[in-house]
N, C-alpha and C positions, 0 to 999 in steps of 0.2 A: 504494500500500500504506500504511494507517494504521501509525502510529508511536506512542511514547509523547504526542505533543502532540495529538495527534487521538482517539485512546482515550480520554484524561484527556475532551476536549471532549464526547463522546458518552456516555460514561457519564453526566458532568453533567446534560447534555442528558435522555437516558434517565430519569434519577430526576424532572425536571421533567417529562416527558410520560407516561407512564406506572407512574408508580409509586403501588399499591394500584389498580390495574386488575386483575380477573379474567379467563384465559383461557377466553375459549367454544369456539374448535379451536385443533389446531396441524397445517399441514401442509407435509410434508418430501419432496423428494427428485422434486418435481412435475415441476421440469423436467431431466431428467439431466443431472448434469456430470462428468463423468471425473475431475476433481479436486477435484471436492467430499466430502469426509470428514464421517460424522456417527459416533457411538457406536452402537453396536449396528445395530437395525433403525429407520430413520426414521417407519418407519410405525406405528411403537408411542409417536412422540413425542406425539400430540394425548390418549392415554390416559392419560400419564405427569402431563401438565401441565394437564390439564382441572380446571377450577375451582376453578386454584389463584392464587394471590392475588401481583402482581408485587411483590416488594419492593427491597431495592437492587441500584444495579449500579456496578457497582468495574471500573478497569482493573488490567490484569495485562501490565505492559508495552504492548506493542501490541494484546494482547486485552483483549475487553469479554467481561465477568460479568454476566450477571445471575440475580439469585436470585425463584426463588418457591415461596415458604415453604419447605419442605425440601428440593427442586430448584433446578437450575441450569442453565442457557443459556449456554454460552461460544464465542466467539463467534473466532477468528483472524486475522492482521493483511489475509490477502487478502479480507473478506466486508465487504460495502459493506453496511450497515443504513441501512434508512428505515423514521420512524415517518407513516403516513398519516392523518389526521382522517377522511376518507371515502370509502366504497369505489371509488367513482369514479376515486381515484390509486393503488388499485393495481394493481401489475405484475401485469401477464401471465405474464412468465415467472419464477420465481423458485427456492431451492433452499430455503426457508423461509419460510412466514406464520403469524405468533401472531395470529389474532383474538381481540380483547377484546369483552365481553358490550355497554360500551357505541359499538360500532360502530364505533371505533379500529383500527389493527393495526400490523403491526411486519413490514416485510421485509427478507431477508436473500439477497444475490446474492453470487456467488462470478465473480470475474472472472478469476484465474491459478486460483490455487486457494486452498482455504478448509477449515479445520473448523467445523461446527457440530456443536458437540457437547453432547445431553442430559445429565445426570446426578444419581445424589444427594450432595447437597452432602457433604464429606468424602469422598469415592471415587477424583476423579481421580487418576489418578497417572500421567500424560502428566509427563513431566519436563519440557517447555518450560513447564507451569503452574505444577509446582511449583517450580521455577528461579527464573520472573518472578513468581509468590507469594510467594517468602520472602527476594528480595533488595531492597535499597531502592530505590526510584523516583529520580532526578536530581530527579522536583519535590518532595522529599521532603527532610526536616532529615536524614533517615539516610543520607542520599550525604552524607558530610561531606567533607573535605579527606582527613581519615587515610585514612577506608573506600577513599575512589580512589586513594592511592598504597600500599595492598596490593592494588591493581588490576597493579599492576607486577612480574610474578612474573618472574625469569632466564628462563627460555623463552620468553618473547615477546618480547626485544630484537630477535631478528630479523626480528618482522611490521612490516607497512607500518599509517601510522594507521588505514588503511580498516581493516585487518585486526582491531586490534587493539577499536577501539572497537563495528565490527559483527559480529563473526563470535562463537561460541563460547558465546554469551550472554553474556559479560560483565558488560554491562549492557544488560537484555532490554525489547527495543523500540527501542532506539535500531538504525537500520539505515540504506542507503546514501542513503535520503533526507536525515536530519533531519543527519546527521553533514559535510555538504555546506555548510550554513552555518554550523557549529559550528567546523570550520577552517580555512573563511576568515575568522570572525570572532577564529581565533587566530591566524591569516598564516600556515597552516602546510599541507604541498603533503598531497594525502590516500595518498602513496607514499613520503611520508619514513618512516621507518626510526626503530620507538621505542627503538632502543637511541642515536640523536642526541639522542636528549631530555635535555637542564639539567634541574636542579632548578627554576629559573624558566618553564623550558617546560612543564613539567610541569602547575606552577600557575595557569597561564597558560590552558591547555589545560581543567584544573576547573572555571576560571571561567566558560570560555567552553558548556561542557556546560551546568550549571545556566543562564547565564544569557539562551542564545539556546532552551531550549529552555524554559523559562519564558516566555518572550516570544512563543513560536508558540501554548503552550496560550492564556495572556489573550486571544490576537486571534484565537483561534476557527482553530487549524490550518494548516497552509502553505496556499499559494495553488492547490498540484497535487492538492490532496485536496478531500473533501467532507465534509461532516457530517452528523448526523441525518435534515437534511432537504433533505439535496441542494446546499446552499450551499456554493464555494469559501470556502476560509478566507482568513482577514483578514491572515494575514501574509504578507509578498510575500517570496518567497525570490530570494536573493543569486545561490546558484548551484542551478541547474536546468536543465530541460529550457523554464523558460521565458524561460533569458537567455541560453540559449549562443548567441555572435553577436554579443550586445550589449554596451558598454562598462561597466568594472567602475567602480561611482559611487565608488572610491577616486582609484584610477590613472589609468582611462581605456582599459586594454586590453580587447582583448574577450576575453569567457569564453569559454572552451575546453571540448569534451567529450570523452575518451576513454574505450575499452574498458576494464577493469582490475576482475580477480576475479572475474567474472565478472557485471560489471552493466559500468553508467558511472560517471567519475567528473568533476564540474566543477568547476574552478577560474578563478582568474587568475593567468596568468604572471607577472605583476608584483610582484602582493602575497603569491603563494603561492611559497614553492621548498623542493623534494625535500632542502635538506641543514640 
């Protein structure tokens, strides 16, 4: 599932390969998925969007935007996008394809599940958009220090980190992936309990938000994701599904993976504890 660091990446991406391209079709809902979500009727998508002119695209949290000309294409953190140079690479099966006039296109697969959703710009009113639309981004000067320690409201002293940093939107995008190396790189267990938190943990904890998650966007997205065009990202995650087993390059223990909230969660026993 994309994140804020893989969003960021794909939009970039996005505005490099496609932006001021014309739609020639669009077509939706080809191959059915049971948890593929689109706005209205998908089959009215290639009418809505015909030869209209792609211009930017912005993340929204863990969703990708994109705008043309008075329309919009937004896109949900379960819908893997690929843009194609030539018809030969594309998919077969899909839950979305924008062909462009010059021979290009743009697909969009739904692996758990996914919205694709059409629209005219100004309309959505899906509250996860307007949520991850009007709060600041970690990559952003507007996550300052202050804005996150009013992140700290008396009813959440008793959630666990997990809880606290993915659930609720808080702060929309970040979710059980990226938040996995964000506290290990604070030392802190992803079940401790934010009402143990110092004022130094606290800060501790901000820093480590912005600065591991800056560091996923540069290198092109964690290593368990993909991008635009199908490349694993450049940054190698600490804890994952691709180190449990293996020794933590601090300590030396090996990373651990449990059940909890209903996903997993990875740590190291050594460098991480619950109090």
């Amino acid at each position: 599932m994309i994140e804020i660091p893989e969003a960021a990446v794909i939009a970039r991406q996005l505005n490099k390969s496609i932006s001021g391209k014309i739609v020639d079709s669009v077509t939706a809902a080809q191959s059915p998925h049971k948890f593929a979500w689109y706005s209205g009727d998908p089959k009215g998508y290639s009418l809505f969007l015909k030869d209209k002119v792609c211009g930017e695209a912005y993340y929204r949290g863990g969703m990708v935007e994109i705008t043309f000309d008075d329309k919009a294409l937004l896109f949900t953190d379960g819908v893997n996008l690929r843009f194609h140079q030539v018809k030969e690479d594309w998919p077969v099966k899909h839950q979305l394809l924008v062909e462009f006039e010059d021979g290009t296109a743009l697909s969009a697969s739904v692996a758990m599940y996914g919205g694709l959703w059409c629209f005219v710009r100004g309309t959505n009113d899906n509250p996860y958009y307007l949520v991850a639309s009007q709060k600041p981004s970690p990559l952003t000067d507007g996550f300052n220090e202050s804005y996150f320690a009013g992140l700290f409201q008396p009813e959440i002293d008793k959630y666990s980190l997990k809880a606290f940093l993915a659930t609720e939107q808080r702060i929309p995008g970040l979710g059980n992936g990226a938040l996995q190396d964000i506290l290990y790189t604070a030392r802190m267990h992803p079940k401790r309990k934010v009402s143990t938190l110092s004022s130094g943990d606290k800060e501790t904890l901000y820093l480590s938000i912005g600065s591991v998650l800056r560091k996923m966007e540069k290198q092109g997205g964690r290593d368990t994701e993909r991008d635009l065009f199908g490349n694993t990202g450049g940054y190698a995650t600490c804890m994952s599904k691709n180190t449990v087993g293996k020794p933590c390059p601090i300590c030396g223990n090996l990373v651990e993976k449990q059940p909890y909230l209903g996903g997993s969660i990875y740590f190291c026993p050594g460098c991480q504890h619950e109090q």
